[in-house]
Each structure stands twice: as C-alpha cells, then as structure tokens.
C-alpha positions as CSV (number, residue, x, y, z in Angstrom):
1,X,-30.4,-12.4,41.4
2,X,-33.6,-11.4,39.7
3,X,-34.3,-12.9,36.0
4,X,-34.4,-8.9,34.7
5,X,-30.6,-8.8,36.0
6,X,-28.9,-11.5,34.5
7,X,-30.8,-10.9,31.2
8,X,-28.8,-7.4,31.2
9,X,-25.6,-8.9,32.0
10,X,-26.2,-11.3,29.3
11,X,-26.9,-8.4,27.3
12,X,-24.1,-6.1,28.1
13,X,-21.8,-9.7,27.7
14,X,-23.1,-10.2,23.7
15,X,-22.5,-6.1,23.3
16,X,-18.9,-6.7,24.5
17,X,-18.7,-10.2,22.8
18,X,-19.9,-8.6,19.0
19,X,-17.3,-5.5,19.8
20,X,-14.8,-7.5,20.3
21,X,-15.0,-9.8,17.0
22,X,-16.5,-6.5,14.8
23,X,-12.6,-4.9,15.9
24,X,-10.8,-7.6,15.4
25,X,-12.3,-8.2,12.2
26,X,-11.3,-4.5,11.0
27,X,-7.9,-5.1,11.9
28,X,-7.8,-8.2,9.7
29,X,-8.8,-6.5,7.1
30,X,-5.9,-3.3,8.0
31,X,-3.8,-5.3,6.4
32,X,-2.9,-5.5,2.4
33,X,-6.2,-6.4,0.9
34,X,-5.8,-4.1,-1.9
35,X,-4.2,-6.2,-5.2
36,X,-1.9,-3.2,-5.5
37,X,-0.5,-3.5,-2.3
38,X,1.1,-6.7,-2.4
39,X,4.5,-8.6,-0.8
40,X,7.4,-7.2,-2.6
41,X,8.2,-9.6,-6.2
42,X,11.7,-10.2,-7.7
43,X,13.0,-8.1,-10.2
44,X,13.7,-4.2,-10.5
45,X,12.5,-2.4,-7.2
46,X,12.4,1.0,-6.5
47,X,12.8,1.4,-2.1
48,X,11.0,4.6,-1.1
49,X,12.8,6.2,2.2
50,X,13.8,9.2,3.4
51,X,10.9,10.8,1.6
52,X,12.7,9.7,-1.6
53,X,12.5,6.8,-4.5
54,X,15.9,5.1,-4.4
55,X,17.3,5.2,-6.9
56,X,15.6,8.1,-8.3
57,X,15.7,6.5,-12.2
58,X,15.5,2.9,-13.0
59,X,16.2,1.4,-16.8
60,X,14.3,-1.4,-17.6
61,X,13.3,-3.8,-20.5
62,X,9.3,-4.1,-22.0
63,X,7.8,-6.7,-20.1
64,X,9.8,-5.6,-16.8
65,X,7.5,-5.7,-13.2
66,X,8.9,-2.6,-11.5
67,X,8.1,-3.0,-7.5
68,X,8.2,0.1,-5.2
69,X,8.8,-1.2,-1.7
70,X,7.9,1.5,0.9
71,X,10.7,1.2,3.9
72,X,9.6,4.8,4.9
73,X,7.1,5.7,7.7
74,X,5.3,8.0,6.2
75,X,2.3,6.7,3.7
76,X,3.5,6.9,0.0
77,X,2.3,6.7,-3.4
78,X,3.4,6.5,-7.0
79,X,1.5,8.5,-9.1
80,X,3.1,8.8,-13.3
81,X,2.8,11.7,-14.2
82,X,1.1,10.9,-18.0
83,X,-1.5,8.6,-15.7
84,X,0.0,5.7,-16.5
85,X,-0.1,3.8,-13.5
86,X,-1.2,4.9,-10.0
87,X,-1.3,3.5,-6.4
88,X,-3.2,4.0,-3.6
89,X,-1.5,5.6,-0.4
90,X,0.5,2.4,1.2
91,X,2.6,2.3,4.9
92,X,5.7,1.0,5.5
93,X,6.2,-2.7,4.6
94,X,3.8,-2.5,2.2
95,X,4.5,-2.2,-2.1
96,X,2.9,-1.9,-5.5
97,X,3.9,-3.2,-8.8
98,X,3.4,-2.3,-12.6
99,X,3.9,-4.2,-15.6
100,X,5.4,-1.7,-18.0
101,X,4.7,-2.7,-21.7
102,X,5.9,-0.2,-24.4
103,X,9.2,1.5,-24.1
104,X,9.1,5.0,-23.4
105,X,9.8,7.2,-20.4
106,X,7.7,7.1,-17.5
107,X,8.3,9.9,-15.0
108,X,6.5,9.6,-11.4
109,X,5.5,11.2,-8.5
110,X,4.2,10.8,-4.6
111,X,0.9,12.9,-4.8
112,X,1.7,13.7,-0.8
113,X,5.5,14.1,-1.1
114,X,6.0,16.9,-4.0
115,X,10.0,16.3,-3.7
116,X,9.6,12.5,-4.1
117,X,9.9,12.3,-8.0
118,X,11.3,9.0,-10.1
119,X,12.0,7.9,-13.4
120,X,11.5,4.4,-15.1
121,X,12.9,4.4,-18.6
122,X,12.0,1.5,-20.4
123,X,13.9,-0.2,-23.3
C-alpha cells in the first residue's frame, strides 16, 4: 500500500471521526438548554394535551411559580396575551415556569394552537 493511500484513508477516517463527535455534540445540545425549558417544579402546573391547557384556568396566590408541563406531541407554547410572560416552542416532556408577582388576571395563549387558550388568576 502506497504512502498516498493510507494518508487518504487516514483522511477519510478523521472526516468520519469529526462527523461523528460534531453530531453527537448537536444532539447533546437537543436537549433542554434553554432556562425556560426546565424539569417540571412543585406547585401549580398547568398539563398541555390534547391540544389543550388542563385545566383551562388556574387561581393562584402572588408569589405562586405556575409550571406548564407539555404531555402533548405537538410543540407548544404559552404566550399571555398582555406579554407578560412568553416561552419558546417546547416538545413533549419538556415545561416552562413563571413567577407571577401582582395579582391580576393573566390570560394565555399557544401562538401555534389558536384554540389552546388558559387563564391564571392570581390572588
């Protein structure tokens, strides 16, 4: 085998070798690396399935961390409708939280799902 021949094959061997790590390295980072889109906390949740926030209108108190959990395939978001608050798109088994602050009434939406619509009223 002629020097010119294994250099390719060494080659061709890094080129598959720096693939391989560069693709695993993007699905590391597939998973929730936004701060939004962390493990589900206690307190109130909110479960998004069936292309629907269940339950539809949660009370809660100032201070409250409200946690939408999304058990649905489809990607979801919650989106207030005052702009409030507002998540990125997340997949099933991921959530996002929000800290709610001052009593009011906080209606919500999915920016992809226009029936998906939610309430959090806040004592």
């Amino acid at each position: 085998m002629s020097f010119r021949t294994v250099a390719r094959r060494r080659t061709l061997w890094f080129a598959v070798l720096a693939l391989l790590l560069l693709t695993f390295g993007l699905l590391a980072g597939c998973g929730s690396s936004s701060p939004e889109t962390t493990a589900a906390g206690k307190g109130p949740q909110v479960i998004m399935t069936n292309r629907a926030y269940d339950p539809q209108e949660i009370t809660v108190k100032v201070g409250d961390t409200v946690t939408w959990v999304n058990q649905d395939a489809p990607k979801h978001d919650v989106v207030a409708d005052n702009g409030e608050f507002k998540s990125s798109l997340f997949d099933k088994g991921q959530s996002f939280s929000f800290t709610f602050t001052k009593a009011g009434t906080y209606p919500y939406h999915c920016s992809i799902h226009p029936g998906m619509t939610g309430t959090v009223v806040v004592q």
